[in-house]
C-alpha positions, 0 to 999 in steps of 0.5 A: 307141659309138665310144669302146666300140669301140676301148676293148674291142678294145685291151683284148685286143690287150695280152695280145698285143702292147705298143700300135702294134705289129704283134700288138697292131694284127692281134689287135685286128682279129681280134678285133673280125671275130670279133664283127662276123661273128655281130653282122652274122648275129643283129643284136641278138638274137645280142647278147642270146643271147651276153650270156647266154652271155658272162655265165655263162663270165665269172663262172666265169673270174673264180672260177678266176683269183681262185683263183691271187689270193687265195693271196696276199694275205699279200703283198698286205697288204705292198703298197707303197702311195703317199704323199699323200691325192691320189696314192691315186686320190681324183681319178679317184674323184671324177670317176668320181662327177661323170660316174656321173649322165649316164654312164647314159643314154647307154650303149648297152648299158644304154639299148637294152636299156631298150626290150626289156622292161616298165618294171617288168621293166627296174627289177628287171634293172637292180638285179640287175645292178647289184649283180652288176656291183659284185660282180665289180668287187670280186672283180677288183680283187684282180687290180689288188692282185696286180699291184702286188704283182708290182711291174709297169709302171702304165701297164700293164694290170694284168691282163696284168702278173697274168696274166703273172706266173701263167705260160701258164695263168693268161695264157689264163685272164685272156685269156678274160675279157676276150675274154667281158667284151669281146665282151659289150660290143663286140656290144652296141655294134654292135647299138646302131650298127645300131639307132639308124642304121636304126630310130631315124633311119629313114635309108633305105628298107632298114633291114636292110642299113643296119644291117650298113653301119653295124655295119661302119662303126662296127668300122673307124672306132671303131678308129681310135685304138687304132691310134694308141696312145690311152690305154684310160682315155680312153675313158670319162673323155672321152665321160664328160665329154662327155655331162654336159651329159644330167645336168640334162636327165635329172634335172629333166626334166618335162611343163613344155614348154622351149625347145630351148636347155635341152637343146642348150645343155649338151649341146652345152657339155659335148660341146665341153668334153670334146673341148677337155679330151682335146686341151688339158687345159692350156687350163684354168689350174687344177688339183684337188689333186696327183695324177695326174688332177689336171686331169682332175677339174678339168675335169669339175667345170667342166663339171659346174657350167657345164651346170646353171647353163646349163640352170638359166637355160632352166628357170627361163625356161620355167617363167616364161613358162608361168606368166606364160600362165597 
């Protein structure tokens, strides 16, 4: 939840300014006030409402800025398109792979919303929403193709390169569904702060106020790093690498009674590891083919491997011993 912060606030605070500078920095704060002032009013029910809300306008942002995309896909077709099999994003599709197993469990917009309803309800939502999420990911990536056409900056966000080129317009247009796409995400996260500080860790005797208190506290310090310029891909390959340690627990899980260790062992492993990879990814002396994620996906298949054989041994050492009482 503290990476959903400042990846979502910083998404907006391109369209405004370049990363550390002064419009980045305000737009960025504005915008998470904005959502913080109606999350602390309507909690999760608010996030619920404008989920909806968001979700609908989203859609229809997107339709209207794929219509100033498409007309140029006679362009597109003569894109420029990078030499070798590693430098066409095999790496990062790869570890996008690895970390799809755990990256579910613990996300807070899919997780908490997983307690509001019957679990047939949730099933069916959950395959609704995963071929409409698809969907949009596939329509938008012709932003992405428009930007390498447009021939801007990489390291730049490609929406913001696409919307640029397409004059004030478009710019407002593409603004707006990142503001909805990011607003969605961002409410969620507060809501998910608020609930597992006040209703699951049950800390205090005031849970309403605790609530509002955490909300504030997660929008100050999970910004944090948007002030110091942090890459935005960071926030998912990092805390994607730190909850693999959840892909064994959650898979193999079963009414067998094991040890502790088979849950804080990898959890605590792949935590460790996703920090170490973010601070010194050289510490790890090899490298997975030539791209640019090249050690990136080196980490997490380390980690991926080293969390199943830690917690292969406490299985395999539970399930002895309850047979061995039998």
């Amino acid at each position: 939840m503290y990476n959903e912060v400042w990846s979502n606030t910083a998404v907006v605070g391109f369209y405004f300014g370049q990363p550390e500078s002064y419009s980045f920095i305000l737009s960025a704060i504005a915008f998470t006030l904005l959502v913080l002032i109606y999350s602390l009013k309507g909690g999760l029910r608010a996030s619920l409402v404008t989920d909806l809300i968001q979700f609908g306008l989203l859609v229809f942002a997107v339709l209207l800025t794929l219509l100033w995309v498409v007309p140029q896909a006679p362009a597109l077709s003569i894109a420029p398109q990078e030499s070798g099999f590693w430098n066409s994003g095999i790496d990062l599709l790869l570890v996008a792979l690895i970390q799809s197993i755990p990256y579910t469990f613990h996300d807070p917009v899919l997780t908490d919303r997983a307690f509001l309803a019957g679990a047939k309800t949730t099933y069916r939502a959950y395959l609704l929403a995963g071929i409409i999420a698809s969907s949009l990911i596939i329509l938008f990536s012709f932003v992405g193709m428009a930007a390498r056409v447009i021939g801007g900056d990489a390291a730049v966000d490609a929406p913001v390169q696409a919307a640029a080129a397409g004059g004030t317009g478009i710019l407002a247009l593409m603004l707006s569904v990142m503001m909805l796409s990011g607003g969605s995400t961002l409410d969620s996260t507060f809501s998910s702060t608020s609930k597992a500080v006040a209703i699951d860790l049950k800390v205090g005797s005031q849970p309403i106020l605790l609530g509002k208190i955490s909300m504030v506290a997660i929008a100050i310090v999970g910004n944090l790093p948007m002030l110091f310029g942090t890459n935005i891909l960071k926030a998912t390959t990092v805390s994607g690498t730190m909850v693999l340690g959840l892909a064994p627990i959650f898979l193999l899980i079963s009414r067998q009674k094991l040890p502790p260790a088979a849950f804080f062992a990898p959890v605590g492993i792949s935590v460790i590891l996703g920090i170490v990879s973010a601070l010194n990814p050289a510490l790890l002396p090899w490298q997975i083919g030539s791209g640019e994620n090249a050690s990136l996906l080196a980490w997490n298949l380390a980690t991926f491997i080293l969390v199943w054989i830690v917690f292969g041994y406490f299985f395999w050492q539970g399930k002895f011993k309850v047979e061995s009482s039998k």
